[in-house]
C-alpha positions in Angstrom: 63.4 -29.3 7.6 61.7 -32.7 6.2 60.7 -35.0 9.3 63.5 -37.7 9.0 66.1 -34.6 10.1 63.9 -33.4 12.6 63.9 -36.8 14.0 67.8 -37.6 13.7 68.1 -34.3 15.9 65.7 -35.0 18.4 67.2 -38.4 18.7 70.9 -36.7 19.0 69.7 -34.3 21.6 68.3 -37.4 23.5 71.3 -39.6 23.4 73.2 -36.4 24.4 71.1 -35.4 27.5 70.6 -39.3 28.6 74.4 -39.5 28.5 75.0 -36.6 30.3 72.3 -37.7 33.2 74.5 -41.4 33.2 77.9 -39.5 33.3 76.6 -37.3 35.9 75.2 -40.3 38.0 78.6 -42.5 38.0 80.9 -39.1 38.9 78.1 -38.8 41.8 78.1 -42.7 42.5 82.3 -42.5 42.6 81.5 -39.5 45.5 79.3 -42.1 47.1 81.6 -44.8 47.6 84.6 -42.0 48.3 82.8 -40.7 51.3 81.2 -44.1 52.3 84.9 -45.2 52.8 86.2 -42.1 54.9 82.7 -42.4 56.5 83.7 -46.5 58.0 87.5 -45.5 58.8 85.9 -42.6 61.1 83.4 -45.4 62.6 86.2 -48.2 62.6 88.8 -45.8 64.4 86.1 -44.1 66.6 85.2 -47.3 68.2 88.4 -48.5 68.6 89.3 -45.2 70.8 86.8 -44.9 72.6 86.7 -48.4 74.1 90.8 -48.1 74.4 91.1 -51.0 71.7 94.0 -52.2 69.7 92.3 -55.1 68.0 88.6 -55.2 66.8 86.4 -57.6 68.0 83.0 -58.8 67.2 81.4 -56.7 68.9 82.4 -53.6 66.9 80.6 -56.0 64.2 77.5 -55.9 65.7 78.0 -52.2 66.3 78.6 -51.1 63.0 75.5 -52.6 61.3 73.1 -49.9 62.3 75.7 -46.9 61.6 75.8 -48.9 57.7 72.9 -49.0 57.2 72.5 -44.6 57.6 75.7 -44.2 55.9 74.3 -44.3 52.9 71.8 -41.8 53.5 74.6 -39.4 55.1 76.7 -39.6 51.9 74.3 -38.5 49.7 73.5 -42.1 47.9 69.8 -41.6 48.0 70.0 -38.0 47.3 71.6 -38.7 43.9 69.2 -41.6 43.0 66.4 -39.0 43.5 67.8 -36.7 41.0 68.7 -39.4 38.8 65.3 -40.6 39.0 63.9 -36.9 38.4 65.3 -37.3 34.9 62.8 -39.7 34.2 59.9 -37.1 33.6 62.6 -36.1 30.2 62.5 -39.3 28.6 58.6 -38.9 29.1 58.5 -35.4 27.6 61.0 -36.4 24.6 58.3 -39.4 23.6 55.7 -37.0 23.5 57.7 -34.4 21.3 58.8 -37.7 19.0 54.9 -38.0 17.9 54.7 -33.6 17.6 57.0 -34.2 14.5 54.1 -36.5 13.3 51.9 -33.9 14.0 50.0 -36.7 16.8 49.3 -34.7 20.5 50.1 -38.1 22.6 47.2 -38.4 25.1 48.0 -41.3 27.7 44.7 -43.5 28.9 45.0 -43.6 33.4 46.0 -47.2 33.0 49.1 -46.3 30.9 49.7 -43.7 33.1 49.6 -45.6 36.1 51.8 -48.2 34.0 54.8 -45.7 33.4 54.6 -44.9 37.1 55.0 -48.6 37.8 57.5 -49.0 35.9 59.5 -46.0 37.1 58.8 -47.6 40.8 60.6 -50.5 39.9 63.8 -48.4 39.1 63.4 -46.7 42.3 63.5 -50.3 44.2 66.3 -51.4 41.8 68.5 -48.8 43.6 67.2 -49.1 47.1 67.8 -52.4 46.6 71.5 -51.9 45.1 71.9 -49.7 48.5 70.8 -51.8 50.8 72.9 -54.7 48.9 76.0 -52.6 49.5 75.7 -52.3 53.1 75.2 -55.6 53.5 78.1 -57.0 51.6 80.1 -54.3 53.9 78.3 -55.8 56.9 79.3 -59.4 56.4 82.8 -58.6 55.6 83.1 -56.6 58.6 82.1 -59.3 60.7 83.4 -62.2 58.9 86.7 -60.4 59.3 86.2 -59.3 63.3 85.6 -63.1 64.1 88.5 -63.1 65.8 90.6 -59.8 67.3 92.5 -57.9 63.9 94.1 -54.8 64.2 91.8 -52.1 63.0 93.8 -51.3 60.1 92.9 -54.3 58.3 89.5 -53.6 59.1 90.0 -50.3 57.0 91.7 -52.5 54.1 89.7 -54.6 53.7 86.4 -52.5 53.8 88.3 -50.5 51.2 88.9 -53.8 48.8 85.1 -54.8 49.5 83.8 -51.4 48.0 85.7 -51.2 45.6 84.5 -54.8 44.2 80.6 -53.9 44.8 78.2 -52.8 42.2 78.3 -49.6 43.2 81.4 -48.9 42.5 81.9 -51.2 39.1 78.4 -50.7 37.6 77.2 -47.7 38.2 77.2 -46.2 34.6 75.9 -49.2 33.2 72.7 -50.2 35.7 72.3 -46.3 35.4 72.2 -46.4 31.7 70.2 -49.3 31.3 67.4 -48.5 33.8 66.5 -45.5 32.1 66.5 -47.0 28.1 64.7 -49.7 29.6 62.3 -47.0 30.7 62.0 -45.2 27.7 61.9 -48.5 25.4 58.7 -48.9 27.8 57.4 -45.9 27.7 57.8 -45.7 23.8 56.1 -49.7 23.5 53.0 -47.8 25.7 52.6 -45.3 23.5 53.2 -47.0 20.6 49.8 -49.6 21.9 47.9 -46.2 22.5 47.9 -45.0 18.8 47.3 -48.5 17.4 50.3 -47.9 14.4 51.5 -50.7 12.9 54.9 -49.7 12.1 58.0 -49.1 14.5 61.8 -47.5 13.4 64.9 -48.2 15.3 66.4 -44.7 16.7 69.6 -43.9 18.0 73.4 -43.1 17.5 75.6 -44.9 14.7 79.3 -44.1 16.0 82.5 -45.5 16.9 81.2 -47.6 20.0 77.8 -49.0 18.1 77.4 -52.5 18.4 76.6 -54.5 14.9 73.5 -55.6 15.7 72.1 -52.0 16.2 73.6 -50.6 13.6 72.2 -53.1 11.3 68.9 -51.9 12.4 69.5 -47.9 13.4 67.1 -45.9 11.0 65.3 -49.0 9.9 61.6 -49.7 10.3 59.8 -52.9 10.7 55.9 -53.8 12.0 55.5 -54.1 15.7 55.2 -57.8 15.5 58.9 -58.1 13.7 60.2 -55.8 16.1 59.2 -57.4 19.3 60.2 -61.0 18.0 63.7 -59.9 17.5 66.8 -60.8 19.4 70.0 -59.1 19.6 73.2 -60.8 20.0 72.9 -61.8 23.3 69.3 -63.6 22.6 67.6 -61.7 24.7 64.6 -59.2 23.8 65.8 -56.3 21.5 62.1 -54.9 22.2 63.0 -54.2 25.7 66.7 -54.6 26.2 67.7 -53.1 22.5 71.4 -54.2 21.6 72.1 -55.4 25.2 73.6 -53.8 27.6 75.2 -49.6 27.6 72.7 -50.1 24.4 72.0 -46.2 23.1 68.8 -47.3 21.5 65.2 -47.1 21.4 62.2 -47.5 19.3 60.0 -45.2 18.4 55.9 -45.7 16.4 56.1 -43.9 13.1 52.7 -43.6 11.1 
């Protein structure tokens, strides 16, 4: 099998295993928000028994905003950013096999190392962050909506309409997706510094859902310097952000 097919399947299996890790993280992320909602109408109709109340006030506001902030934790958001995250150490091992079919062992200086680590720290933020975001848009509508006595009911609606509008819920396959070929455009850019070659090729699917702009480019090599001063459609970096966002793609050094 010449090189160029060896390549096309290593790139398929990629795109088929990083899709697979993005599915799997939005079916966990639409568990997430499932159980964060039965986990408020427990705490909203909880408090309201057990201090004999009909209307909620603002002090169940001020109640609620340490129970939000663990509620995350208790339904299981952190636990599937972790395993998400895990995947990580794949897109590492598939950029090492990319330069095997070159017949190039891939040996990583400690600064690059400490580099990819970085940059997969940043990812892990981005999602802490994204949590802690969620709990506090829940917070303010809880109390905006308990400035005055409402019937806990509506407290339940309309913490049910403010998940359902947060990023959590609307994003998750995309910041998923995009955090990890992000990564892996990184990781590839590292590498690609570390062997000093001058050329780079554009990898990835060409399907149904392929923008334009990458598949102009899929399959197509150009020198570093051509590569990094493109832009996709969007004007923004097609080194680091490929065809924009949900992009597939990636570049990879070729000798």
């Amino acid at each position: 099998m010449s090189i160029e097919a060896r390549l096309n399947k290593l790139v398929a299996r990629k795109d088929a295993n990083t899709t697979a890790a993005v599915e799997k993280f939005k079916e966990r992320m639409s568990g997430v928000v499932s159980r964060l909602d039965s986990r408020i109408q427990k705490m909203v109709r909880t408090y309201a028994e057990t201090n004999n109340l009909e209307n909620l006030d603002l002090g169940f506001a001020l109640h609620s905003r340490a129970e939000l902030q663990s509620a995350l934790t208790e339904v299981g958001y952190f636990d599937a950013v972790d395993e998400f995250m895990g995947g990580y150490s794949g897109v590492i091992d598939g950029v090492v096999e990319q330069y095997r079919l070159f017949d190039t062992a891939l040996s990583l200086s400690p600064t690059s190392v400490e580099v990819i680590k970085q940059l997969q720290q940043f990812d892990i933020n981005f999602f802490q962050n994204l949590g802690n975001q969620t709990t506090e848009t829940l917070y303010r509508a809880l109390y905006e909506h308990t400035l005055t006595p409402v019937p806990f009911e509506s407290v339940v609606s309309v913490v049910r309409g403010t998940l359902e509008g947060t990023a959590l819920q609307k994003y998750a396959y995309t910041y998923a997706n995009d955090t990890i070929m992000r990564f892996e455009r990184s990781v590839n850019a590292i590498t690609a510094e570390e062997t000093g070659w001058t050329k780079v090729k554009y990898i990835g699917p060409a399907d149904a859902v392929t923008r334009p702009f990458c598949m102009a480019h899929v399959g197509k090599e150009y020198t570093k310097e051509e590569a990094q001063a493109m832009k996709n459609d969007f004007g923004r970096s097609a080194w680091v952000e490929g065809g924009g966002y949900n992009c597939r793609h990636s570049w990879v050094a070729v000798p």
